[in-house]
N, C-alpha and C positions, 0 to 999 in steps of 0.2 A: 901389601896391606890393602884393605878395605876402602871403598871410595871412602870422604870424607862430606858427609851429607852437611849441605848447609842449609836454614829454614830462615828465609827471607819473609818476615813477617810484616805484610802492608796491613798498616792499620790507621787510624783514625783516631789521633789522640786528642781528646778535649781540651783546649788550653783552662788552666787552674785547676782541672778536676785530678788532682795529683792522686788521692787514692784511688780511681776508679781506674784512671789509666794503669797506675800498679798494679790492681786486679786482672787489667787487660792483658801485660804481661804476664803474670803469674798464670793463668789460663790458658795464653798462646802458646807459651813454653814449658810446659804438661802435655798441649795438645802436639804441640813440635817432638817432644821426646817418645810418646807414647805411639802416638797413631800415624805420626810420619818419622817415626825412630832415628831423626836428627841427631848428630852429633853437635851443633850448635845452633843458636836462636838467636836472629837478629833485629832490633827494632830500629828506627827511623832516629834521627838528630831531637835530643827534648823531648824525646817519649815520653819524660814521666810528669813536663810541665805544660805539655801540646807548643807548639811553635805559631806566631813568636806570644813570647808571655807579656811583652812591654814591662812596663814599670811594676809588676808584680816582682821582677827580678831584683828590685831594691828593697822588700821587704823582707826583714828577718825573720818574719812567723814562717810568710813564704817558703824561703828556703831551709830553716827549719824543717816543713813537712815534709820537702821532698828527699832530705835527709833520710826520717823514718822511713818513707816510701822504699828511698834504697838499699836499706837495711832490709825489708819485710822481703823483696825482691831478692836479695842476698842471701838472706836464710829458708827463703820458702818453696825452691826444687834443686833436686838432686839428680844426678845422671846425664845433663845437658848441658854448655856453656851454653851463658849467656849472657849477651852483648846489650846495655842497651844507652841513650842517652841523657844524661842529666847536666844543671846547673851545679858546679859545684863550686864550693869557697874555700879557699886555702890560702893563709899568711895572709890575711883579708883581701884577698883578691880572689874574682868573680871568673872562673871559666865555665866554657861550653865545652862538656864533657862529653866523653865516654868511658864506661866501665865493662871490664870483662869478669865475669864468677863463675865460678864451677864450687859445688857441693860446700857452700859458702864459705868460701874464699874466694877473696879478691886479687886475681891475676894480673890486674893491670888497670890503671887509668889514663886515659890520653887528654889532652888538651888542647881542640883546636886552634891550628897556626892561621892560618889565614880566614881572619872576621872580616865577613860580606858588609859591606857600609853603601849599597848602591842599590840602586832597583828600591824595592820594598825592605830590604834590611839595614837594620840599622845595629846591628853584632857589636860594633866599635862603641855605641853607647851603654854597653853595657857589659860586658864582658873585657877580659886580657889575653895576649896570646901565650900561646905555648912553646913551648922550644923543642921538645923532644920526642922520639918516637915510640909506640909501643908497640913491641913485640911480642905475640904469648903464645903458650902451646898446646897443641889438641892431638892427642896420639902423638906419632911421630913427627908430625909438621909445626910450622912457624905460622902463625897469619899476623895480620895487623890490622891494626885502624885507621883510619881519617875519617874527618866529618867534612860532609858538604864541599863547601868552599876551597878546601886541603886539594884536593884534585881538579880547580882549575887552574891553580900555576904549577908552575913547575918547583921540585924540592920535595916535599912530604913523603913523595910514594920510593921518591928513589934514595933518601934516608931510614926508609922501613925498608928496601932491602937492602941497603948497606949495612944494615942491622940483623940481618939472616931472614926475613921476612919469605915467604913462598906464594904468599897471594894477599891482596889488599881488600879488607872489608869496607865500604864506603859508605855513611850513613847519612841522611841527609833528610831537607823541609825543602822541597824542591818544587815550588810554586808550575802551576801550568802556562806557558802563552803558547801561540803558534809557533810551528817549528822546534819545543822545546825538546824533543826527544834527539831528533838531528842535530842538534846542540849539545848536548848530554851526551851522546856517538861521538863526537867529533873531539872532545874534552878528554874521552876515557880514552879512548886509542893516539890522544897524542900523549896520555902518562906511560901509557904501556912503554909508546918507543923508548920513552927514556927508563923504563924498570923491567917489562920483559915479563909481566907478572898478572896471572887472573884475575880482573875486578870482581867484587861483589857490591852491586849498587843497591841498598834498599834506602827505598822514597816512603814520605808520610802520602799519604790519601785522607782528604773530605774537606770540607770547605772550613773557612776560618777568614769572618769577619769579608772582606774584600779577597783575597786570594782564594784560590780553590788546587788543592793540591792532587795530581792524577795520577798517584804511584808510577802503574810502570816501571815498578823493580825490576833488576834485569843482571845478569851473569855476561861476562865477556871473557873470552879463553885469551890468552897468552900473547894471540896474535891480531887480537881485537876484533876476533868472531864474537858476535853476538849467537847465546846457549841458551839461554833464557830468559825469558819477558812474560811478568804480571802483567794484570789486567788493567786497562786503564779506567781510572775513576772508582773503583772497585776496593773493597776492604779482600783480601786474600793472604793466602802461606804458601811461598811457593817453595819449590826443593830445588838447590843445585851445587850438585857433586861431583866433587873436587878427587881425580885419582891420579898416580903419580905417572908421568911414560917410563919410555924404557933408559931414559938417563937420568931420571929419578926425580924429572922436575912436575910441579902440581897443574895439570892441565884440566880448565873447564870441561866436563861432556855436555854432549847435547840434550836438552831437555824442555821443557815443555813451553815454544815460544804465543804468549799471545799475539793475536790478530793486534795491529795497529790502525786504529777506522781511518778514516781520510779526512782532510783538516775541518770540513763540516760541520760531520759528525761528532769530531771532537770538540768541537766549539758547543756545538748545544749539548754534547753530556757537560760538558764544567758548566754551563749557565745550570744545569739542570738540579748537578752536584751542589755548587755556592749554593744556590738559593735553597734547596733542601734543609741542607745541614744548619743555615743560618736560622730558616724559619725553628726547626727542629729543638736545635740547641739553645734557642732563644725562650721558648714555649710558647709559641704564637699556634692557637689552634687552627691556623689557616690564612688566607689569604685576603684580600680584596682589592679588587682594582678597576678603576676607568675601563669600559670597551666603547672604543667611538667607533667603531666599523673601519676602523683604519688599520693598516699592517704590524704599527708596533704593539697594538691593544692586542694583535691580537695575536702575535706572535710572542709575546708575554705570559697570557691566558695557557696559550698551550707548554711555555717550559714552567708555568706551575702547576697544572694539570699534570704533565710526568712526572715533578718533581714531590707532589704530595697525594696524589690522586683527584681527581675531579670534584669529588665531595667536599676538598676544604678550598677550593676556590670559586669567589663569589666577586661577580663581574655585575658595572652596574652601567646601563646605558644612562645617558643623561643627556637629555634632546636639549638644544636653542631653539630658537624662531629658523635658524641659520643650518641643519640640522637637516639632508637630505634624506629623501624616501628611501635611496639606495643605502643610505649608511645607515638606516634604523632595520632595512632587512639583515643587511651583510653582518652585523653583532647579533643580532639575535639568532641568526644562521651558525655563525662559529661556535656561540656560546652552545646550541644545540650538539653542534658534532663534536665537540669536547667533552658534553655530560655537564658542566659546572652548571654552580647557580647564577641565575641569571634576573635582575629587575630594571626595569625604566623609572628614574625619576626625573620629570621637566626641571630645568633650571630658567624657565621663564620667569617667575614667580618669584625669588630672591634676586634674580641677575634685574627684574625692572624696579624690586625696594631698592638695590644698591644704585639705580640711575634715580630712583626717585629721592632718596636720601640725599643723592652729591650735586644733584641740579641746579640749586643756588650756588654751588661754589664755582659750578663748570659753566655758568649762565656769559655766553657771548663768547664760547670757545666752539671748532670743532669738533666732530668725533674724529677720533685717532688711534692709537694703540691702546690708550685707556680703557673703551668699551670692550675692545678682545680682550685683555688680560683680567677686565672684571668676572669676563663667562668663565675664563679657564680658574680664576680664585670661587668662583661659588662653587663648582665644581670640586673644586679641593676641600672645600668646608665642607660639603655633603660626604665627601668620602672619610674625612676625619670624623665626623659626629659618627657615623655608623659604625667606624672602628672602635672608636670609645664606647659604643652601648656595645657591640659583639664582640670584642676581644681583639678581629681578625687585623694581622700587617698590611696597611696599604703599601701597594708595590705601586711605584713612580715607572713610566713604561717609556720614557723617552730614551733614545738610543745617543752613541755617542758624536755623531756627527751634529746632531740639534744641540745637545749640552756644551760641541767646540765652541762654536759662533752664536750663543746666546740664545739659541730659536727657542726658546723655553720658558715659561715663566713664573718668577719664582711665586709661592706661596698659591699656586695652581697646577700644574702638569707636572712642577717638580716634586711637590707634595706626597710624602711618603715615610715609608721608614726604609726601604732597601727597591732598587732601583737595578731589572734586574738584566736590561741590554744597557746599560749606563758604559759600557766599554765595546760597544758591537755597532762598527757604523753602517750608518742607512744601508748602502748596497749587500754588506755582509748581513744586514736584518730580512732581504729579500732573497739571498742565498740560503739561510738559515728555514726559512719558512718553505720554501722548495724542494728543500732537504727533506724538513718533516713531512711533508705531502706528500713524499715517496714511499713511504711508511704508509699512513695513512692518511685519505683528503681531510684535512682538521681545519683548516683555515679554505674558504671560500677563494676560487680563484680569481673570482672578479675583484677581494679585496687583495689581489698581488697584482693586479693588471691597470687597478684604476691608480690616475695621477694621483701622489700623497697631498693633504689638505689638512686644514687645520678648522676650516669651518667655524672661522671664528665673524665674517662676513660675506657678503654675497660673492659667490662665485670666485673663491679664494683657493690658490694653488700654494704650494710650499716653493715652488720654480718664478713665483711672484717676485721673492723676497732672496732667494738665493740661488747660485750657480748649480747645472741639474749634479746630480747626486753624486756621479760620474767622476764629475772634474773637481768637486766640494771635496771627495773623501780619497781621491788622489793627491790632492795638495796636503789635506791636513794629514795623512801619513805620512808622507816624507818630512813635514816640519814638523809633526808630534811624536811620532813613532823612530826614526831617522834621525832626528836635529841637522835636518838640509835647512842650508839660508834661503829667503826669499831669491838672491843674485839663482843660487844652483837651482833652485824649484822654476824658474823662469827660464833655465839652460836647457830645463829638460821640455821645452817647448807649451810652459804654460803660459797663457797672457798676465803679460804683469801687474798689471790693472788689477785684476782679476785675484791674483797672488795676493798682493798689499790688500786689500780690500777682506779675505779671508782671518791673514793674519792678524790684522786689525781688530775685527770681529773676535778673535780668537782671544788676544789679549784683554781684551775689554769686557769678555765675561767671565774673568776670574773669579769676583767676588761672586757672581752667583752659585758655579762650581763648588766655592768652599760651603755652600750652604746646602750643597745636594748633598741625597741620603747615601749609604756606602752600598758600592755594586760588584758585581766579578768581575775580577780582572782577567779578560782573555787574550787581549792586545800585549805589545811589546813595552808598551808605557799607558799604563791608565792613568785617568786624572784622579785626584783624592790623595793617596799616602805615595802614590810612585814619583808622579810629574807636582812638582813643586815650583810655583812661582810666584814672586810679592802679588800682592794685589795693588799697591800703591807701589810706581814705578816710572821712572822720567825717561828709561831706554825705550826706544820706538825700533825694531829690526822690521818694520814695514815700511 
């Protein structure tokens, strides 16, 4: 027989846009049968509601539409299976589907068994599991289904082949962190041992809300060779076929693997990704944001420069009294070698009504943190007035190590609508920016070389106020990323002092966290919808 072509279609499905993604479908699988003469077409987990839909999943008009959606997809090509995923309701209960059609009829539908309730999903709020396997047939072979989650325990794959099954299709919303593709390798080749059987993995790709999903579709043979690998961060259709050996079992061939970049580079395409697709999808004609000549401005500025072109981002310096000569070059310098717009407005002139306004109340106090946080709130209100007259998203540029330990403040620096290193700590924001410089010099090297500052008072260091950077964003990995206790973070030869004093820090800026805008998740645990903790709480683990 004839290899057995499969079309792994990475695509980008809009959460709620139910008909458009059906179009998306009905178009890929045209272009899968016709111009890559596929014998099947595979979309991603929820293709036709985008993943995750939340509470859209309790609405009956909702699902309703993606009903007709799967009809119009049922009836509307001929000559190719095709695979794709929906919510579906049966005997009033909510599964997360899949469906297989050919020449409309429907071959099969599966139900996934194992709902993700961990990380960012939350599957068990809304959905039921399934019990059974589906098996269905494309010429003379067997294939199957599972969704996502199905193939990281053990059971699902090795009941599709106890079911005659000859290779497993796997469909999934398979969020980006580091390391995730090594993780994904590690997952498929432990199902293999127990079923002995071809993977087909295809992933959603483009960002949604806080996640950023980076395809990286990919084929595994028999013996958990990897055959095949989509692009990552990429919308694409990749081919891979399936032929039988000479004892008539279905073995992956080799075929067209993508490059995988180095964890880097993958880190600023998903910043690059998220924040596209959110401005994108959102209709924000562009950007704006704080450039104070310091590294996260400015290594901000440049992943929305790639992520929208230069034209739709507009950076605004905003001098204090406090407001060095080197920091009023080094932004106007970036904002040059980036292309964006770029203006100066003083916050003299508001930041001395706000001290002239509160002077009888403050009268026989200090200055203290109050004056800083008043320059970094005028600040925030000059950026919000200009978004309201031009349309444009303010992006909040603080990275995740200042957003652990509170170094932030609210209703100024946090000030935004999406926040877009909010999951990228300090030393990985000076990785990141070194990275892009090898590309091309975009950011000024003397703003990667000088000490970080906040320039909120004379002669002000961020090393003033907290442990260097070093030892700051080694601890809070292992206690945020990990869940290591202070006792084991102190084992591994940190000062304890030092430890307790972090996590302290850590917990006590809950509440402003929950007020921050939503950012990319690149890390192992972001804060926002992953890491979940009271804000009022009487445990102390410091």
């Amino acid at each position: 027989m004839r290899k057995l072509r499969i079309i792994m279609a990475q695509l980008d499905m809009r959460v709620g846009d139910v008909a458009g993604n059906a179009r998306q479908v009905l178009d890929a699988a045209v272009d899968a049968r016709d111009r890559l003469r596929g014998d099947v077409v595979v979309f991603p987990e929820l293709s036709l509601t985008g993943y995750p839909a939340e509470d859209w999943l309790y609405r009956d008009d909702f699902i309703f539409s993606v009903g007709e959606a799967l009809t119009q997809v049922r009836d509307g090509v001929r000559g190719i299976t095709v695979v794709v995923g929906f919510p579906h309701r049966e005997n009033g209960r909510l599964y997360n589907s899949a469906a297989a059609f050919r020449d409309g009829s429907v071959l099969g539908i599966y139900h996934k068994h194992h709902l993700a309730n961990r990380s960012v999903f939350d599957d068990k709020r809304y959905f039921d599991s399934g019990e059974s396997p589906l098996v269905f047939q494309v010429g003379e072979h067997n294939l199957a289904v599972t969704i996502c989650e199905d193939l990281w325990h053990p059971g699902p794959v090795r009941w599709a082949a106890d079911a005659g099954a000859e290779a497993i299709i796997n469909i999934n919303a398979s969020p980006y962190h580091e390391d995730k593709f090594a993780e994904r390798q590690a997952v498929v080749q432990a199902r293999q041992r127990e079923a002995r059987l071809p993977v087909v993995y295809v992933n959603l790709v483009g960002g949604q809300d806080e996640v950023v999903y980076d395809g990286a579709s990919c084929a595994f043979d028999s013996d958990g060779e990897l055959r095949v690998r989509g692009a990552c961060f990429e919308d694409s259709r990749c081919l891979v076929e399936l032929a039988a050996d000479e004892r008539g079992r279905l073995r992956a061939q080799a075929g067209e693997i993508a490059p995988l970049p180095d964890a880097d580079e993958l880190m600023y395409r998903g910043l690059v990704r998220g924040l596209r697709d959110y401005v994108r999808k959102n209709g924000f004609p562009g950007v704006l944001l704080g450039m104070s000549g310091g590294i996260d401005s400015a290594l901000a500025a440049a992943v929305a420069a790639d992520a929208l072109g230069p034209e739709q981002v507009h950076a605004v310096m905003m001098p204090s009294r406090y407001t060095s000569d080197e920091s009023l070059e080094d932004a106007a310098d970036c904002a040059r070698r980036l292309g964006i717009h770029y203006r100066s407005i003083s916050i003299d002139v508001p930041f001395q009504a706000f001290m002239d306004v509160l002077a009888p109340a403050f009268a026989g106090r200090e200055a203290d943190l109050t004056e800083e946080n008043l320059q970094s709130r005028a600040r925030g209100t000059l950026l919000m007035g200009l978004s309201n007259k031009f349309g444009e998203l303010v992006l909040a540029t603080g990275n995740k190590s200042e957003y652990a330990v509170g170094y932030a403040t609210l209703y100024g620096d946090m000030c935004g609508g999406f926040a877009p290193l909010k999951d990228v700590y300090k030393t990985a924001v000076f990785r990141l920016a070194e990275w892009r410089n090898r590309r091309q010099e975009v950011i000024p090297q003397r703003i990667i070389d000088k000490p970080p500052t906040a320039e909120l008072r004379p002669d002000q260091k961020d090393a003033d106020s907290l442990p260097p950077y070093e030892t700051l964003d080694a601890i809070l990995q292992r206690y945020i990323d990990l869940d290591r206790s202070v006792a084991a973070i102190v084992a591994d030869g940190f000062d304890e002092d030092t430890v307790r004093r972090v996590v302290g820090l850590l917990h006590r800026s809950e509440y402003k966290r929950r007020q921050a805008a939503p950012g990319v998740k690149i890390t192992r645990k972001a804060f926002g919808r992953e890491r979940r903790f009271p804000i009022t709480s009487a445990y102390r683990s410091w």
